[in-house]
C-alpha positions in Angstrom: 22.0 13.3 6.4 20.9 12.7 9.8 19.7 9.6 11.8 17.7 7.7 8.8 19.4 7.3 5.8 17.0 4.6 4.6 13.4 5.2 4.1 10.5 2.3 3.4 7.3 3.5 1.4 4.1 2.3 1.3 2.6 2.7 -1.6 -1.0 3.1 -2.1 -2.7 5.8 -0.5 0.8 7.3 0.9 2.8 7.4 -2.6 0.0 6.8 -4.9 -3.6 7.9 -4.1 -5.2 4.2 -4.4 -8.5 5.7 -4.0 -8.7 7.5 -7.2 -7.5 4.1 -9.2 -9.6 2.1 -7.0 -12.7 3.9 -8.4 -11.4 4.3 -11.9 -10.6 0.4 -12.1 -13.9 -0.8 -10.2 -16.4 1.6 -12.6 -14.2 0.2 -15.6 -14.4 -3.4 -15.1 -18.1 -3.1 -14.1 -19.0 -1.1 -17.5 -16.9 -4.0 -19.5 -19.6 -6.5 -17.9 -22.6 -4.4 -18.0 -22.9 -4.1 -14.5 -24.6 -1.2 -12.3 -22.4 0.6 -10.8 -23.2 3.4 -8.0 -21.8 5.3 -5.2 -24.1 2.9 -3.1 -22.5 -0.3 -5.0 -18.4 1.7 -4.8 -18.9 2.1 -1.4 -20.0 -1.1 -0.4 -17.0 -2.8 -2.3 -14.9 -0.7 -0.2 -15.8 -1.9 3.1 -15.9 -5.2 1.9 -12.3 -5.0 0.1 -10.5 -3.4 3.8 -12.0 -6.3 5.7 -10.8 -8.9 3.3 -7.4 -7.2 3.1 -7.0 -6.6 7.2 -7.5 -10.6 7.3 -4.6 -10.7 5.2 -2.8 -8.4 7.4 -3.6 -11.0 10.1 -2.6 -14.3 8.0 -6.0 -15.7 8.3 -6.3 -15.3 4.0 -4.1 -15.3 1.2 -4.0 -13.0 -1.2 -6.0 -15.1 -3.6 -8.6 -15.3 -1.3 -8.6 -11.8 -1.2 -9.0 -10.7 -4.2 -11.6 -13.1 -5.4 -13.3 -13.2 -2.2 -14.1 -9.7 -1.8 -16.2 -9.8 -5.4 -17.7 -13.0 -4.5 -19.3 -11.5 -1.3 -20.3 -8.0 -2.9 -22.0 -10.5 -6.2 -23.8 -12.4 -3.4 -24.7 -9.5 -1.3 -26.2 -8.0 -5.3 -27.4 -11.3 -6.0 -25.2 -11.3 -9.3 -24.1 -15.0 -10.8 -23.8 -14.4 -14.5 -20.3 -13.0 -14.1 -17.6 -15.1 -12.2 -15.5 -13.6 -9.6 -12.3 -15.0 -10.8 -12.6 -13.3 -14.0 -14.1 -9.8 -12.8 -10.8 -9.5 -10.8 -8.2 -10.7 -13.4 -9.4 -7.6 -15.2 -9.7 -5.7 -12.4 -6.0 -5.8 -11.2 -4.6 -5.0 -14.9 -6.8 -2.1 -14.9 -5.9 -1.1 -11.5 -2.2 -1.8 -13.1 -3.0 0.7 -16.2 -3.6 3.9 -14.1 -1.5 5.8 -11.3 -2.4 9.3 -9.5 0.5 10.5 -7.2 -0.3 11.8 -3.9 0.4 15.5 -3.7 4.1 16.1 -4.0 4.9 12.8 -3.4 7.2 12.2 -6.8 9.0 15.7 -6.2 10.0 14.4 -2.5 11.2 10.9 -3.4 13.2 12.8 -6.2 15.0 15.2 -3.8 15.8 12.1 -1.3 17.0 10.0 -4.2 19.0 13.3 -5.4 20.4 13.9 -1.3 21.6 9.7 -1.1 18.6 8.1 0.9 17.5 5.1 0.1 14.0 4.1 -0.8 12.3 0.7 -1.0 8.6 0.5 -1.4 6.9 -2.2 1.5 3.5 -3.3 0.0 0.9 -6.0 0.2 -0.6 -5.1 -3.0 -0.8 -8.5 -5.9 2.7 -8.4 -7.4 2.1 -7.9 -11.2 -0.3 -4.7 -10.0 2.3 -3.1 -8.1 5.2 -4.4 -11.0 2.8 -2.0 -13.8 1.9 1.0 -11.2 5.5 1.4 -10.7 7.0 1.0 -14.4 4.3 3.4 -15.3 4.6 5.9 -12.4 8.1 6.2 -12.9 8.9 5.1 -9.4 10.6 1.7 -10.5 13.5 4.0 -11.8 13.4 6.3 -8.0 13.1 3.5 -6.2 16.4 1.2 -4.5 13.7 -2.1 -4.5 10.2 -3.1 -3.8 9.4 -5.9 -1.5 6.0 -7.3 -1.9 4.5 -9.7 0.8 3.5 -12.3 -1.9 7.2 -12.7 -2.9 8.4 -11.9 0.4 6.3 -14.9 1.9 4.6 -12.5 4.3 2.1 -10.0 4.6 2.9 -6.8 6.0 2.6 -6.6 9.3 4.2 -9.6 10.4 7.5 -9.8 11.7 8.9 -12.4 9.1 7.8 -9.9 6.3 10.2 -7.2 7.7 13.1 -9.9 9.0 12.8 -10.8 5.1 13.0 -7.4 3.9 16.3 -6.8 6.0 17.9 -10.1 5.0 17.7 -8.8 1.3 19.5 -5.9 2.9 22.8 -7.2 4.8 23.8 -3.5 5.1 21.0 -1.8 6.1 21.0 -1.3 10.4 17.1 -1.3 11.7 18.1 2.1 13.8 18.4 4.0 10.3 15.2 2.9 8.9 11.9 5.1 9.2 8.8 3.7 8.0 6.3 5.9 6.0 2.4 5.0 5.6 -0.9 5.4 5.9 -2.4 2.7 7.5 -2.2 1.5 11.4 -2.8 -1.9 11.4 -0.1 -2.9 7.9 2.3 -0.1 8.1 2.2 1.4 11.6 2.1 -2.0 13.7 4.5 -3.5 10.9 7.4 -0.6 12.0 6.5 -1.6 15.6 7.3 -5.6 14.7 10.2 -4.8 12.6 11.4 -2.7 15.9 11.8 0.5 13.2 10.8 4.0 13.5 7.0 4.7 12.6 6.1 7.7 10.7 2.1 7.8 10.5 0.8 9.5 7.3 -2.2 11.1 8.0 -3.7 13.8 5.5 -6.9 13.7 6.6 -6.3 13.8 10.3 -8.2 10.7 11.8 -8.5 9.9 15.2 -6.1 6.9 16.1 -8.5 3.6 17.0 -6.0 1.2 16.8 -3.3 0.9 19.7 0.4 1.4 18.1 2.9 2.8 18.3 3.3 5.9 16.1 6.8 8.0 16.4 6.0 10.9 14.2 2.4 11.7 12.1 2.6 13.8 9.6 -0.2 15.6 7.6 1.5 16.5 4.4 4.3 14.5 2.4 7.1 17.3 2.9 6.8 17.5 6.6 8.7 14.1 6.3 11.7 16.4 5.7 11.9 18.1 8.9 12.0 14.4 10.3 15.0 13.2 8.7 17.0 16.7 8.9 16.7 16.0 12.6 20.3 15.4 14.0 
């Protein structure tokens, strides 16, 4: 083992490929209502769900008003009122709870690290009982060494406090062995940069960087993270 023997995951989109539940969970819940659904419809609830969730990020919401808010403004922008936001999205999160798609080769690599004595947490602002079902039904609450989600934590990821929490839940645990891996710049990247850890940027599809962080490694595919912590 080399520098990092302690590893924090995010886990949509970099362990699990949110995207594909996103859709399957969103086309469900909008078929159980009768609702039109289209790639028009999908894709404006996408833009609308990463705005709501970078003002999380920021501390200007909570995640309440995140979640409800972000069907509230799509049924006003589709001039829909016969179905309440509240209720859409209590079914939406247990449906977003009943399905899981790892990314690719991401359960074989947290399976050779558990296997080689890293330890793994998961960092995530995702709601609490969501992420509790993904990870019971993943398998990753049994690879895992903890989860710390920002609702329990008191603070969304990026803020400082989050990670100052995390680490108080972890006496033993040194910042200068940690190495965070995820996906996004603003919650992941700038939260490795207020924790003062390393930042490993996971970037499959190779997008340009537009936000101004610090990123110590970027890596394209899940297994390149192994040449990073072989690294003496």
């Amino acid at each position: 083992m080399g520098k990092y023997t302690t590893i924090f995951w995010d886990l949509d989109q970099t362990l699990l490929n949110f995207d594909l539940a996103m859709d399957h969970a969103l086309r469900a819940v909008f078929a159980q209502y009768g609702l039109e659904m289209n790639e028009e419809i999908a894709a404006r609830y996408e833009a609308i769900n990463r705005s709501y969730w970078l003002r999380l990020e920021s501390g200007e919401l909570t995640k309440e008003q995140v979640t409800v808010g972000r069907f509230r403004t799509l049924f006003e922008e589709l001039g829909i009122n016969r179905v309440k936001p509240e209720e859409i999205n209590a079914d939406y999160q247990q449906e977003l709870g009943n399905v899981f798609f790892y990314m690719d080769g991401a359960k074989e690599l947290v399976t050779l690290l558990k296997e080689k004595g890293y330890r793994q947490y998961v960092v995530t602002n995702g709601v609490n009982a969501t992420q509790a079902s993904k990870m019971k039904r993943s398998g990753l609450d049994r690879i895992m060494d903890g989860v710390f989600v920002s609702e329990v934590m008191g603070y969304p990821k990026p803020m400082k406090e989050y990670f100052d929490a995390c680490f108080a839940a972890l006496p033993d645990v040194s910042r200068e062995e940690c190495i965070l891996v995820g996906d996004s710049l603003t919650s992941d990247m700038r939260g490795a940069e207020n924790a003062g850890i390393t930042a490993c940027w996971f970037n499959p599809e190779n997008r340009e960087k537009d936000v101004d962080v610090r990123t110590d490694y970027e890596i394209c595919h899940l297994k390149d993270l192994m040449l990073i912590l072989e690294q003496e």
